[in-house]
LUMZANU-763003 format. One record per residue (C-alpha): x, y, z; residue number from 1. Coordinates in steps of 0.001 Angstrom, whole numbers, m for minus. Layout:
BEGIN
         u         v         w   num
         X         Y         Z   NUM
...
This chain:
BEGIN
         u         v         w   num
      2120     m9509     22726     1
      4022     m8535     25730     2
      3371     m5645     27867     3
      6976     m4560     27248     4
      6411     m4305     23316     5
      2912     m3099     24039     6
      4852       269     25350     7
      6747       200     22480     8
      4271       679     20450     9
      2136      2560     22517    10
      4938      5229     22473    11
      5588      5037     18932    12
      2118      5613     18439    13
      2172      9163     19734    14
      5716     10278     18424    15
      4110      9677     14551    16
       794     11242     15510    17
      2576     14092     16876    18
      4252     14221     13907    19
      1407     13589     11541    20
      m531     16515     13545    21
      2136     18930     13156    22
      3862     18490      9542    23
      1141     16215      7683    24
     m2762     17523      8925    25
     m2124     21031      8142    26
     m1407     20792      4888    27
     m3426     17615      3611    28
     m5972     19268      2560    29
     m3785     21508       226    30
     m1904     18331      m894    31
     m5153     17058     m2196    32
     m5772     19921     m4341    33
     m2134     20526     m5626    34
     m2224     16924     m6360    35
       786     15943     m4761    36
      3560     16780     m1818    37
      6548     18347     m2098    38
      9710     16492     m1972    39
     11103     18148       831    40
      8484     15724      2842    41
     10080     12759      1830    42
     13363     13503      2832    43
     11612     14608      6041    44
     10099     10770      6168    45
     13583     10049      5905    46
     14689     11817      8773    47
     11901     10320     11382    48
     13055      6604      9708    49
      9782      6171      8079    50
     11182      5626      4690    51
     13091      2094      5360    52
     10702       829      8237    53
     11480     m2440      7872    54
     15154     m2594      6249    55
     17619     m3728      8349    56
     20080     m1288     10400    57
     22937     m2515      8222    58
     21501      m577      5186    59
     20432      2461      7352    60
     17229       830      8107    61
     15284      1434     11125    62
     14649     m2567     11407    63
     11322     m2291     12263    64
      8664     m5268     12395    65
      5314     m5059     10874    66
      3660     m4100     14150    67
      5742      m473     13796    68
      5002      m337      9636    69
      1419      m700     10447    70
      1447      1988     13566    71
      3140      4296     11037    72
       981      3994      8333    73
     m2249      4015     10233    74
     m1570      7808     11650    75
       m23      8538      8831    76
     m3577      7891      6809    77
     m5504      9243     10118    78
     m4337     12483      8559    79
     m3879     12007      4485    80
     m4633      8776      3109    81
     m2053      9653        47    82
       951     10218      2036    83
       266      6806      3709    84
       286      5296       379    85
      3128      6838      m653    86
      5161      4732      2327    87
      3669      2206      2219    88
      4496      1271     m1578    89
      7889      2794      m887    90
      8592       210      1904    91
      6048     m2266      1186    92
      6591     m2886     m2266    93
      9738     m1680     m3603    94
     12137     m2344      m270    95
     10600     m4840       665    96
     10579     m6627     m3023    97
     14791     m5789     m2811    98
     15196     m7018       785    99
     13184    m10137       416   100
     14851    m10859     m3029   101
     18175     m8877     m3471   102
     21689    m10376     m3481   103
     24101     m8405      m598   104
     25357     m6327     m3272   105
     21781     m4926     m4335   106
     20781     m4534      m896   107
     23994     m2424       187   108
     23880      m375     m3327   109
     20257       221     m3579   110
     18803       193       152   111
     20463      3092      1542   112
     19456      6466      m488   113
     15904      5048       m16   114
     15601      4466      3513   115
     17421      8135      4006   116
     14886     10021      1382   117
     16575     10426       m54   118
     14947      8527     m2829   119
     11378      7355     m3034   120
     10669      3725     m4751   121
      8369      2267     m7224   122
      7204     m1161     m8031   123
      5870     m1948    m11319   124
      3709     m4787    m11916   125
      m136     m3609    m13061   126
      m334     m2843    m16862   127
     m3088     m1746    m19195   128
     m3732     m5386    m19604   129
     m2630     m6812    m16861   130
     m3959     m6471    m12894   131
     m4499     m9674    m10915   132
     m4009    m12073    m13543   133
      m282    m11884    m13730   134
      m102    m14415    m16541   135
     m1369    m11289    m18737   136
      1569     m9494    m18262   137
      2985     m8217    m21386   138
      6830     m6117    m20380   139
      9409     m8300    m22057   140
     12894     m8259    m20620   141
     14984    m10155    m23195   142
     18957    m10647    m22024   143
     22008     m9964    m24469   144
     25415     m9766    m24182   145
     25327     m9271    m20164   146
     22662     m6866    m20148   147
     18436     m6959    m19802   148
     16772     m5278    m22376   149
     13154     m4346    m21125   150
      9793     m3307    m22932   151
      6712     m2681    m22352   152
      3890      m229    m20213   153
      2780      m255    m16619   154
       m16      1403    m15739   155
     m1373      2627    m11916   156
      2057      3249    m10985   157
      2264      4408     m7060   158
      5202      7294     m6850   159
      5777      6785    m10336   160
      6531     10293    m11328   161
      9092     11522     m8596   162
     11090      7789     m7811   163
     14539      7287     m7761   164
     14332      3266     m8160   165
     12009      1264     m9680   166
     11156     m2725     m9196   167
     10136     m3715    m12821   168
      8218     m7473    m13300   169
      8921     m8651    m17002   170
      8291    m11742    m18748   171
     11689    m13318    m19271   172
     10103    m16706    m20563   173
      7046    m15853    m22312   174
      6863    m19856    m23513   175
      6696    m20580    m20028   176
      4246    m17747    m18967   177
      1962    m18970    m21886   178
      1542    m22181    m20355   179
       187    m20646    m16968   180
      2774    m22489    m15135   181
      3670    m21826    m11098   182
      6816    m20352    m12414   183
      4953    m17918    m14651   184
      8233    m16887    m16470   185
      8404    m13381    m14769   186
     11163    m12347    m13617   187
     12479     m8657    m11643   188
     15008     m6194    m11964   189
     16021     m2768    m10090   190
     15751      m307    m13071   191
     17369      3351    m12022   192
     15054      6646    m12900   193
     18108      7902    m14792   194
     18332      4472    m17118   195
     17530      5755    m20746   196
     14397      4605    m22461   197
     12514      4734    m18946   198
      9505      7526    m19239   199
      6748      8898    m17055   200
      3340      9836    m17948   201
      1691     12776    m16302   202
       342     12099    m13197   203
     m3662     10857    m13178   204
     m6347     13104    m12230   205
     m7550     10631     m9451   206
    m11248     10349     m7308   207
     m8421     10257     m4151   208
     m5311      9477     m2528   209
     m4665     12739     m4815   210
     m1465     13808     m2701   211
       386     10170     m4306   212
      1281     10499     m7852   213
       m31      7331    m10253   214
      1071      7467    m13688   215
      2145      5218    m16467   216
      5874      3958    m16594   217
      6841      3271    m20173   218
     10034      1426    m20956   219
     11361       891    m24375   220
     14540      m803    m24984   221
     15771      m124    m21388   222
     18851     m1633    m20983   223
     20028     m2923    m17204   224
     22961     m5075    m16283   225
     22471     m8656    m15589   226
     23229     m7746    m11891   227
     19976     m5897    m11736   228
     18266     m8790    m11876   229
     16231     m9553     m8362   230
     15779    m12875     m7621   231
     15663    m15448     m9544   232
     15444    m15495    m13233   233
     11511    m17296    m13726   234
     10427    m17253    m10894   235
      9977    m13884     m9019   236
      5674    m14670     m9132   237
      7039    m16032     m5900   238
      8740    m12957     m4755   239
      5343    m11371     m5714   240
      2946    m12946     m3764   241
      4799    m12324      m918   242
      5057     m9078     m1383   243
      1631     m8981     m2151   244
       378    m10731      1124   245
      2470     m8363      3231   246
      1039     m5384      1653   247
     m2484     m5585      1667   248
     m2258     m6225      5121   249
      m635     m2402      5492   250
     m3388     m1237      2801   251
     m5771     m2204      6232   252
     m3397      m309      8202   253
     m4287      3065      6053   254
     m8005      1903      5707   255
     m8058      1523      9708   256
     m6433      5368      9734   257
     m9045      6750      7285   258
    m11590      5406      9383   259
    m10136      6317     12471   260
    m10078     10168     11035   261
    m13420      9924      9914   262
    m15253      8697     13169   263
    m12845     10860     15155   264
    m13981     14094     13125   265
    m17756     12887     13369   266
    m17108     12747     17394   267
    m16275     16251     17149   268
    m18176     17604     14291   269
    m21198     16128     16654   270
    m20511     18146     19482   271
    m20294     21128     17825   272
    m23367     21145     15645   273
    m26669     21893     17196   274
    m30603     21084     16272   275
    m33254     21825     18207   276
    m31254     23437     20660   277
    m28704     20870     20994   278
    m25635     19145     20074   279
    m26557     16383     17252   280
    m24920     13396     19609   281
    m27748     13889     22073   282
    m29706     12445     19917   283
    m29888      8593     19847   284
    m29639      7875     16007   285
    m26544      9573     15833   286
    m25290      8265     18577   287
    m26074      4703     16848   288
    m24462      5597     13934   289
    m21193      6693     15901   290
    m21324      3537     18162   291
    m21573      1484     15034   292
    m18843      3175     13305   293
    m16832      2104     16352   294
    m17849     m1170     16335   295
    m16357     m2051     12902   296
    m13179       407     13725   297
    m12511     m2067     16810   298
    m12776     m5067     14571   299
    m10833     m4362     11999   300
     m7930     m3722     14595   301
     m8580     m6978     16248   302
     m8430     m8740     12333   303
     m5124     m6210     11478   304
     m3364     m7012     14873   305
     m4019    m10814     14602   306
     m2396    m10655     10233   307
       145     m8620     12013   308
      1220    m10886     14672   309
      1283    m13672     12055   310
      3957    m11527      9896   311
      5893    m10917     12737   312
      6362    m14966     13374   313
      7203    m15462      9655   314
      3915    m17353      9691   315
      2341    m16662      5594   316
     m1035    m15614      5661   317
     m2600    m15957      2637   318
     m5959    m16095      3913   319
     m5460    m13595      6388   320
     m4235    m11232      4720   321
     m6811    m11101      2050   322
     m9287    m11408      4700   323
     m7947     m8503      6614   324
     m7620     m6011      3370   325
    m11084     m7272      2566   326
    m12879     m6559      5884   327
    m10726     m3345      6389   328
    m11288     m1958      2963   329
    m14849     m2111      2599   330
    m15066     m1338      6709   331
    m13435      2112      5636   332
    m16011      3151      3011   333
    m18668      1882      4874   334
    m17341      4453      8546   335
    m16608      7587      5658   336
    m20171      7295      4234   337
    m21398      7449      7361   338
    m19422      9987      8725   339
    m20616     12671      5619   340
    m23893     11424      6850   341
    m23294     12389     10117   342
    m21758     15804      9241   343
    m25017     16604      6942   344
    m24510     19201      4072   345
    m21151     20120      5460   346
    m19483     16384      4826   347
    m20870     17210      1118   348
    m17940     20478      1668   349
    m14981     19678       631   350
    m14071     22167      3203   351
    m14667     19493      5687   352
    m12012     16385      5701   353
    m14457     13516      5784   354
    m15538     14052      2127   355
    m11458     13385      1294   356
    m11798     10368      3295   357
    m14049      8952      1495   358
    m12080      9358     m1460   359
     m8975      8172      m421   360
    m10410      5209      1123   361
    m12048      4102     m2260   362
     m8972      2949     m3117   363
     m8545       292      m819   364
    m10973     m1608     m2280   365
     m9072     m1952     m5266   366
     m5217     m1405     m5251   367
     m3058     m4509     m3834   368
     m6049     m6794     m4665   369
     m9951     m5524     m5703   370
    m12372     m6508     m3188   371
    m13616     m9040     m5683   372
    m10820    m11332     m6755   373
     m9607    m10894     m2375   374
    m13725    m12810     m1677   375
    m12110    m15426     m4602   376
     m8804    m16071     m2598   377
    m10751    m16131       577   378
    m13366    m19125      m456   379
    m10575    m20931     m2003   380
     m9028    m21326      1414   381
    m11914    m22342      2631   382
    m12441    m24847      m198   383
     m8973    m26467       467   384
     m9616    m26910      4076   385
    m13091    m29706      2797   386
    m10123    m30795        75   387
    m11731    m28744     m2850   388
     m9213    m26764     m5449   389
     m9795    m24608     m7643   390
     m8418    m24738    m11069   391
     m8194    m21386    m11572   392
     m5845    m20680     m8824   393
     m4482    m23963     m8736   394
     m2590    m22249    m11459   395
     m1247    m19528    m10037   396
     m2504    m17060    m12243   397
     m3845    m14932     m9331   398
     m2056    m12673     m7342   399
């Protein structure tokens, strides 16, 4: 990376943690209780360009790369891990799903009152049934007389409850979905929160990331107009796993800004606190504990920088980028544990912010890929490089 862009980013780096410490830290912990944020912040997203990140200026984008989505979303989360969820499935998923797929007309019609805040996006692919093994999925969108007629229930549904547009996968072939095909049948469509037959559940009582909304999306006999369709028809699995590459490298992002928060609070925490007549990083275990917490912050930057470069160059990265959500992910649990251990009774507090980081970062070893199925998509990269395949993902059943 050049010095230049280096700056860049370097001075975009403080503008969004000045912002984070001023409009998002003092009321995260509130957020987290109240279960959500008020609207009025996403508009204010809007405002600082953090809604359409990546969308191009010609749709009132702030045509961003992923080196400035991954900035954003890591001080975001160095504050509240929910509101950096929130963006990042708002840009991640949803604008980036209609940018990446979206004729000019979508892009110009639906872009714009999302990247203002206006709106805030969904994407809808997780049901009941249905989580990694796409070929499970069960939404049916059957077409007559120049419309889509959509059914079915997703489930886990990031900014569900409050969005304005929604990215809906549906099986538009099922014969050709049964077969476990690389087209998978699936196709997507832009479904408006106005459309009729589109409902919310309540929003879930959740362990974290308690300031996004998840709820269940239930659409029966929704009817769209064939130009809602994204992509095209059969094959959008394609659209998906792009999408899907892209964002679990941002879900590191938010699981490097947890961890940040957490070690950063633990730095403080152990000045303050005395034992035996003096502050608790005099003494050399917690000093350990601190240095190690560093050591696996600095890596997981190295591992996010290097996935991010790659995106930047239009390289794919399916390894790295399930390598990267992997490492972070579990990194970010790992650095939160310890920092509660480092804060004693008080991390227990939910008084103190470490205890929420824990909770929010949970999530990040599961959403966008569990830690599990990421080790599976990891050693079968590594199988294909000795000329091994799997015949499980040889399918392309596995997103």
């Amino acid at each position: 990376m050049h010095n230049e862009r280096r700056e860049e980013l370097r001075a975009l780096r403080e503008a969004v943690s000045r912002f984070a410490v001023d409009q998002v830290a003092p009321h995260a912990q509130e957020w987290d209780r109240e279960k959500g944020f008020p609207l009025e912040m996403v508009a204010q997203l809007g405002r600082q360009g953090f809604m359409g990140v990546r969308v191009p200026e010609c749709y009132g984008g702030a045509g961003g790369d992923f080196a400035t989505f991954a900035v954003i979303l890591e001080e975001l989360a160095r504050h509240d891990g929910g509101l950096a969820l929130a963006v990042e499935a708002h840009n991640g998923l949803c604008c980036d799903h209609i940018e990446v797929a979206g004729t000019e007309e979508q892009k110009t019609r639906f872009l714009p009152p999302l990247v203002s805040g206006e709106q805030i996006g969904s994407w809808c692919l997780t049901e009941p049934g249905s989580g990694t093994d796409a070929a499970a999925l069960k939404t049916k969108a059957v077409e007559q007389g120049g419309e889509w007629i959509l059914n079915g229930t997703k489930q886990f549904i990031t900014n569900g409850a409050r969005a304005g547009t929604y990215v809906v996968l549906a099986l538009t072939a099922p014969e050709v979905c049964a077969t476990r095909s690389g087209k998978h049948g699936v196709s997507a469509f832009v479904v408006e929160s106005d459309t009729p037959g589109l409902s919310v559940g309540k929003p879930e009582d959740k362990l974290g990331m308690r300031s996004s909304d998840t709820v269940t999306v239930m659409l029966e006999d929704v009817r769209v107009p064939s130009a809602n369709l994204l992509g095209i028809r059969d094959e959008a699995f394609v659209d998906v796993k792009m999408v899907l590459e892209r964002g679990r490298v941002m879900i590191a992002a938010i699981s490097l800004g947890l961890a940040r928060g957490a070690l950063e609070d633990s730095l403080q925490y152990s000045q303050e606190r005395k034992t035996f007549g003096k502050p608790i990083f005099s003494h050399q275990l917690v000093q350990a504990k601190l240095a190690d917490m560093a050591t696996q912050i600095e890596a997981t930057r190295a591992l996010l920088e290097r996935a991010v470069d790659k995106l930047d160059r239009g390289e794919p990265i399916p390894y790295e980028s399930a390598l990267t959500k992997l490492f972070a992910s579990e990194m970010a649990t790992k650095v939160c544990l310890d920092a509660i251990q480092v804060h004693g009774g008080y991390g227990y507090l939910r008084e103190y912010n470490v205890e929420r980081y824990l909770r929010d970062a949970k999530l990040c070893e599961i959403g966008e890929g569990t830690s599990e199925i990421l080790r599976v998509l990891v050693a079968h990269r590594l199988a294909r490089r000795l000329g091994i395949e799997s015949e499980v993902l040889k399918e392309g059943a596995v997103s």
